[in-house]
C-alpha positions in Angstrom: 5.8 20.6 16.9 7.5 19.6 14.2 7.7 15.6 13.0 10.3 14.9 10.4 11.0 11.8 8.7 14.2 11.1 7.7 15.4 8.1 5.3 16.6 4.6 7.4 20.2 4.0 6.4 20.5 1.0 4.8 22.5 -0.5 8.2 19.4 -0.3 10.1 17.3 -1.7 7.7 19.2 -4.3 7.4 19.6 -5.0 10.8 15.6 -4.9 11.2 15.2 -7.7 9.3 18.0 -9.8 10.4 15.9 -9.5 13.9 12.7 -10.1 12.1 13.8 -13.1 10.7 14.9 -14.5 14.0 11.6 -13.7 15.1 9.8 -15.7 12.3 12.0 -18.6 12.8 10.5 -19.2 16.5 7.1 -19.1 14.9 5.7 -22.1 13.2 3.6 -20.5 11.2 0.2 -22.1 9.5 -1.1 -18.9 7.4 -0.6 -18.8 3.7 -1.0 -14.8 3.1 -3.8 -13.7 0.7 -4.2 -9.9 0.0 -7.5 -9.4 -1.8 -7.4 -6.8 -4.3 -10.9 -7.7 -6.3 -13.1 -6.0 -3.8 -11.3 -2.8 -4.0 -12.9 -1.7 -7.7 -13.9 1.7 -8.5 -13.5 3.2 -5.2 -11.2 6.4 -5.2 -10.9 7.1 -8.6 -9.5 10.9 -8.3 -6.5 8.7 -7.3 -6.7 5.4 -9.0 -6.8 6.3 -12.3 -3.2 5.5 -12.9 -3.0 3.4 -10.5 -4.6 0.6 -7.9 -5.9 1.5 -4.5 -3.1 -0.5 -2.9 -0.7 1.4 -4.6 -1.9 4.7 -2.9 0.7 7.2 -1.4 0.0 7.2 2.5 1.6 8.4 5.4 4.6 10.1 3.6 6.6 7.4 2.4 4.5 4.7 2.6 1.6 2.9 0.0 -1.5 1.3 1.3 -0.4 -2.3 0.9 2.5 -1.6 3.0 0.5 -1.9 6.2 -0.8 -5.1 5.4 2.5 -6.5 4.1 4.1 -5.5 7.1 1.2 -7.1 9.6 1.7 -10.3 7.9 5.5 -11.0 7.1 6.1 -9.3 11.4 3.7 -12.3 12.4 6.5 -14.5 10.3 3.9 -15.3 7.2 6.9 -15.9 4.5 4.3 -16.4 1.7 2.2 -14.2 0.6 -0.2 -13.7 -2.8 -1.4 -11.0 -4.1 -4.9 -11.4 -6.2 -4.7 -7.9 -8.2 -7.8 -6.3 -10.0 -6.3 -3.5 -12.7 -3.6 -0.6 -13.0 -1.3 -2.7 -11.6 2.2 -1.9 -13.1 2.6 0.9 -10.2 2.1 -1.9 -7.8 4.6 -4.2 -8.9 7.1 -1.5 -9.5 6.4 -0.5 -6.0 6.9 -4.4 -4.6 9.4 -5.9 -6.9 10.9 -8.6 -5.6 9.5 -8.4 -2.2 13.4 -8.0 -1.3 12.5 -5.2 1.2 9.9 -7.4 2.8 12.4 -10.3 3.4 9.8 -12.2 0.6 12.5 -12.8 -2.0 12.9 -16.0 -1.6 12.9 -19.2 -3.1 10.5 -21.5 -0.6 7.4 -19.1 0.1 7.7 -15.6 -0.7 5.4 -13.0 -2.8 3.3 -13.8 -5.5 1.5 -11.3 -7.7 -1.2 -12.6 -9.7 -2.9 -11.0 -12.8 -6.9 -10.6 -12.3 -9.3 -12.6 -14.3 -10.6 -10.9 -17.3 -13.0 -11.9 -19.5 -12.4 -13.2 -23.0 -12.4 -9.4 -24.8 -9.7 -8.5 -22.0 -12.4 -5.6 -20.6 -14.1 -6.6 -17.5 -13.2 -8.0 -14.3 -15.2 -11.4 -13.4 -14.7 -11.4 -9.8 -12.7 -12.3 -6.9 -13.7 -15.9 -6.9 -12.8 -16.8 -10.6 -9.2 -14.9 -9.7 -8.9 -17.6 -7.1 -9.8 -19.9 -9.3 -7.7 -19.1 -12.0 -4.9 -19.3 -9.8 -6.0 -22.4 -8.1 -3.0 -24.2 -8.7 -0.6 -21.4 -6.2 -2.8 -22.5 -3.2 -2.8 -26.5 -4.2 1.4 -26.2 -3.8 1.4 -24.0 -0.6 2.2 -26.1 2.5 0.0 -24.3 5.0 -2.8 -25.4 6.2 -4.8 -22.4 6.6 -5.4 -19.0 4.6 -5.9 -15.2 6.1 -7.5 -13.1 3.2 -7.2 -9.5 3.5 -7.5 -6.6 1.6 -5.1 -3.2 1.3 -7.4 -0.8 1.9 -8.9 -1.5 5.6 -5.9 -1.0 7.7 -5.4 -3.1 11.0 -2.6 -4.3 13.5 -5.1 -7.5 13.6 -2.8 -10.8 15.3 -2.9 -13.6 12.4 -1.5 -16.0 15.0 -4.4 -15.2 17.6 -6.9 -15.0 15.0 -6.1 -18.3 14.0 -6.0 -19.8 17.5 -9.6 -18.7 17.9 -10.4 -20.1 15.0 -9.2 -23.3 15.9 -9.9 -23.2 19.7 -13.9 -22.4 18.8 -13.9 -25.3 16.0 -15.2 -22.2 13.4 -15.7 -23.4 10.4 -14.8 -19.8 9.0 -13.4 -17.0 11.0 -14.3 -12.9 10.2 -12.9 -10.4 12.1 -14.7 -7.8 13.3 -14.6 -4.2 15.5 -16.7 -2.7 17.9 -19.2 0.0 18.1 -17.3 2.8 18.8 -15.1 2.8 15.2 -17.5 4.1 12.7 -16.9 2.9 9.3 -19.7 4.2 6.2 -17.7 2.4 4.0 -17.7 -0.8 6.0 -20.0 -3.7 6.2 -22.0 -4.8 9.1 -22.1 -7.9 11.3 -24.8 -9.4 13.1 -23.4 -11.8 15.7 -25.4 -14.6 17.7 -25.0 -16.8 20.3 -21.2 -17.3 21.5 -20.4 -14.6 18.4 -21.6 -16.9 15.6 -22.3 -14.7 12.7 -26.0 -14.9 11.8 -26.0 -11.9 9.2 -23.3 -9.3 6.8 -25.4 -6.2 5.6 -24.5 -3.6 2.8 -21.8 -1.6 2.7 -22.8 2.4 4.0 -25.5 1.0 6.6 -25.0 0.9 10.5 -27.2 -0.5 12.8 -26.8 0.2 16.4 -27.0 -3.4 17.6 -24.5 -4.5 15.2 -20.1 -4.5 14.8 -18.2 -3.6 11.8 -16.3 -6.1 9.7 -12.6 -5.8 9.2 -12.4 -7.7 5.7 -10.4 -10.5 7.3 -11.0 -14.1 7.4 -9.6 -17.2 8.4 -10.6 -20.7 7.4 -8.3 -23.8 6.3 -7.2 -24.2 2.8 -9.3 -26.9 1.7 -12.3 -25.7 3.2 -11.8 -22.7 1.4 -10.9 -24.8 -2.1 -13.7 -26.6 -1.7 -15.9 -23.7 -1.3 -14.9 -22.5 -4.6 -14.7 -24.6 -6.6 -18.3 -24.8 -5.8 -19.1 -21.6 -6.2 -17.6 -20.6 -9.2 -19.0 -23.9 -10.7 -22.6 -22.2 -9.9 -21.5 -18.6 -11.7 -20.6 -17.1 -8.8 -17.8 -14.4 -8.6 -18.3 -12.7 -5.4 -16.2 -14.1 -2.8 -18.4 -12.6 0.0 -21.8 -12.9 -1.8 -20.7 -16.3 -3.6 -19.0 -18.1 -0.7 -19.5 -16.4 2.8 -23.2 -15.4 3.1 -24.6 -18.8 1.7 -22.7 -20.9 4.4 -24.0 -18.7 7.3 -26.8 -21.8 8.1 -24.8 -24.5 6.8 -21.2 -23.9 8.1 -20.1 -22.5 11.7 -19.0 -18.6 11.0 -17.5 -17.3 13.8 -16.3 -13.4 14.6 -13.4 -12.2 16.2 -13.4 -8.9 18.0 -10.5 -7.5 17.1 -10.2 -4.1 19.3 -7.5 -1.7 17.7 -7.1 0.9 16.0 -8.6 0.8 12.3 -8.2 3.3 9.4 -10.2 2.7 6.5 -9.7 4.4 3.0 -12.0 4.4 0.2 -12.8 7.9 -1.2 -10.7 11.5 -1.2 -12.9 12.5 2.4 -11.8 9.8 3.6 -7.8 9.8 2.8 -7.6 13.5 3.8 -9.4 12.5 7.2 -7.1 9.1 7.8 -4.0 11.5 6.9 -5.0 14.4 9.2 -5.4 12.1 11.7 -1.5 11.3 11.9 -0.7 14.4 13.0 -2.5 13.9 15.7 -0.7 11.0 16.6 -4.2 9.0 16.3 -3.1 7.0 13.3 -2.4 3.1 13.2 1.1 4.0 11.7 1.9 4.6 15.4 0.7 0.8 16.5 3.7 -0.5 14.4 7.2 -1.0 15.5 8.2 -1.3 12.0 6.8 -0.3 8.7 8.7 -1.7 5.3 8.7 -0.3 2.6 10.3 0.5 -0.9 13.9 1.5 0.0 14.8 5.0 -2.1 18.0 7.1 -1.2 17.4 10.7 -0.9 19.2 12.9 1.3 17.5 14.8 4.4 15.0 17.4 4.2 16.4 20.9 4.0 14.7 23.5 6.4 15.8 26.8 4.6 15.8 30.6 5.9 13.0 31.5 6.6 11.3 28.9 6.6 8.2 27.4 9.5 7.1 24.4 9.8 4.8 23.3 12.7 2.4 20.2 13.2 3.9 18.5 10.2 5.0 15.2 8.7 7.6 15.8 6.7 9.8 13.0 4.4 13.5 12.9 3.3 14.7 14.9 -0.3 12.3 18.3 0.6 13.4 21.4 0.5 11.2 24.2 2.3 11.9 28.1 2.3 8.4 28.6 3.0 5.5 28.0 5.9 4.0 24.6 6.4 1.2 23.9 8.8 -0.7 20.8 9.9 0.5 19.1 6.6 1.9 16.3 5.0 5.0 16.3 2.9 6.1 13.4 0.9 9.5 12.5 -0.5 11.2 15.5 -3.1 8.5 18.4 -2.2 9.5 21.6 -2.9 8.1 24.9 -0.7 9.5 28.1 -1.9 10.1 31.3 -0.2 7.2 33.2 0.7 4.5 29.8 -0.2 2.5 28.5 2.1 0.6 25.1 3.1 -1.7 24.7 5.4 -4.5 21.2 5.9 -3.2 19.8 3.0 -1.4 16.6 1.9 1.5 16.8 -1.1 3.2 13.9 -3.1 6.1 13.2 -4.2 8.4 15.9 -5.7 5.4 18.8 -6.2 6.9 21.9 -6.1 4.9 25.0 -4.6 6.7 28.3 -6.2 6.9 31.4 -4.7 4.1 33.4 -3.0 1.6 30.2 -3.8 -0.5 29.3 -1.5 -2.0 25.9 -0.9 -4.8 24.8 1.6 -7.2 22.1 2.5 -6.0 20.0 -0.8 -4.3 17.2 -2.0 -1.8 17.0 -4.2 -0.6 14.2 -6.0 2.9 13.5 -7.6 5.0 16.1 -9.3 2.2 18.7 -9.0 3.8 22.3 -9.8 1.8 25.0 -8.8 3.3 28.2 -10.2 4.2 31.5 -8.2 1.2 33.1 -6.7 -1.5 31.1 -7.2 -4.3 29.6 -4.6 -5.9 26.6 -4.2 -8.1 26.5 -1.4 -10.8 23.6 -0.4 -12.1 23.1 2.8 -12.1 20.8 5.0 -15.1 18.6 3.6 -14.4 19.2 0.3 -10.3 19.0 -0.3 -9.1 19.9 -3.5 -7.7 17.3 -5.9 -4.4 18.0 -8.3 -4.1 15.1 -10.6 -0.7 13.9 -11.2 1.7 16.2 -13.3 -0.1 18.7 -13.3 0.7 22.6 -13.5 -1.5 25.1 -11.9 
């Protein structure tokens, strides 16, 4: 089987988001979007060192945040912020305007925010003082009620019906959670009580039996949340979870939501390789959305060569393959020259693989050349890593 795909012309596009703008206009719409970049720090660094883990190549065309972006502005959330923690140029040449997510706009639209740094410029202070710092976005917003999310834990979760449970159950705060059978090590636990009150949130890695895994999502009105920290950040706090969440767990009705998708979750190279895989096997939550938007870039079709095989692959526009490709993932501009071969692995944007090379159970990141004959082979626990630009 062979998956290709191609580049929308820019007629479609347009014409998706002239129905997705009728679609928003029949919503009345109460969620100001928040996408929480302050919890994502240090994780994936053979990836993030040039770059945030929202910014993160996925799918074949696609970056992390993408999912999340298009969750919220399909539900008809027209404004959305985005609380960033470091590296973040990639990001916002990856957003710009928010034009491609109908967010350019003069009432509403996208926000990016720079993170909260302490005085020497070096370290990051937290989540909470980022919110903080930025206070005065959420004082002008006209909703009444936030969703905070993060780019990183990817989920078809239903803003609307998230919101209408939090309101229907008179929750004070709202987390969403899954249910045992979607394993998560990087995940946090919940403990839920009576009528799914949340009584407990463990550590990240550990997985009790007898409890569900938390989606990073909440709900909760704006001035509740305000409120909440502004009195936590007066205190020294800086964790919105630790700071603001697990304190009010006695004092304030939090309430879980069983959302029961699909859920990909990305946080180290094992992890991306096994998310990516898993969209070959039409398993992945890129299948769950109609749509997915994204940063538009003209490129022509893929060009399948003489000679060339390709089977069980997702392939983007602008390649050009001569050689064999097998149960992999090609981004935008790869190259695959006569006689090379890639098999299990997952290449970025415009790599080129030269004659004769071979290239297995890795990932390579953009504009990796690997020159004519040579082999890189990991396995499939341990896929190899080709930093950006580099030659092999």
């Amino acid at each position: 089987m062979k998956i290709s795909r191609a580049a929308q012309s820019s007629n479609n596009v347009f014409d998706l988001k002239k129905d997705r703008r009728k679609e928003a206009l029949l919503l009345t719409n109460d969620l100001l979007g928040v996408i929480n970049l302050g919890t994502e720090e240090g994780l994936f660094p053979e990836f993030t060192g040039h770059r945030n883990l929202a910014a993160v190549p996925f799918s074949g065309r696609y970056r992390l945040i993408d999912f999340t972006l298009t969750n919220m502005i399909t539900q008809g959330i027209n404004q959305v912020g985005i609380f960033t923690l470091d590296k973040y140029r990639s990001l916002m040449d990856h957003l710009g305007s928010g034009k491609e997510w109908d967010l350019d706009r003069s009432q509403g639209g996208l926000h990016i925010f720079p993170p909260a740094l302490k005085p020497d410029g070096e370290a990051y202070l937290g989540d909470l003082a980022n919110f903080s710092m930025h206070r005065e976005h959420f004082v002008r917003s006209k909703q009444p009620y936030v969703v905070i999310t993060g780019s990183n834990v990817l989920t078809t979760i239903d803003f609307q019906d998230m919101l209408e449970h939090h309101k229907s159950m008179g929750a004070d705060i709202t987390l969403a959670y899954t249910g045992h059978e979607q394993k998560c090590g990087y995940c946090r636990p919940i403990r839920l009580g009576e009528n799914d009150r949340v009584v407990g949130i463990g550590e990240r890695g550990y997985s009790p039996s007898d409890e569900y895994t938390y989606t990073e999502t909440i709900v909760m009105s704006k001035n509740l949340f305000l409120r909440l920290v502004d009195e936590a950040t007066s205190k020294g706090e800086y964790d919105l979870l630790d700071g603001v969440i697990r304190p009010q767990l006695h004092r304030l009705h939090v309430h879980g939501y069983h959302y029961t998708g699909k859920m990909q979750v990305i946080h180290s190279v094992l992890s991306y390789y096994n998310e990516s895989m898993r969209l070959l096997r039409h398993e992945g939550i890129i299948y769950d959305f109609p749509h997915i938007y994204t940063k538009i870039k003209h490129e022509p079709p893929t060009r399948y060569l003489n000679g060339s095989k390709v089977n069980e692959a997702l392939v983007a526009n602008g390649c050009k393959i001569s050689g064999e490709v097998q149960n992999s993932i090609l981004f935008r501009g790869v190259v695959v020259s006569e006689y090379a071969r890639v098999k299990n692995s997952i290449i970025l944007s415009k790599s080129i693989i030269e004659e004769g090379a071979v290239v297995e159970n890795a990932i390579l990141d953009k504009e990796v050349v690997v020159k004519r004959g040579q082999v890189i082979r990991g396995t499939v626990d341990e896929p190899i890593v080709i930093g950006k630009r580099t030659t092999v």
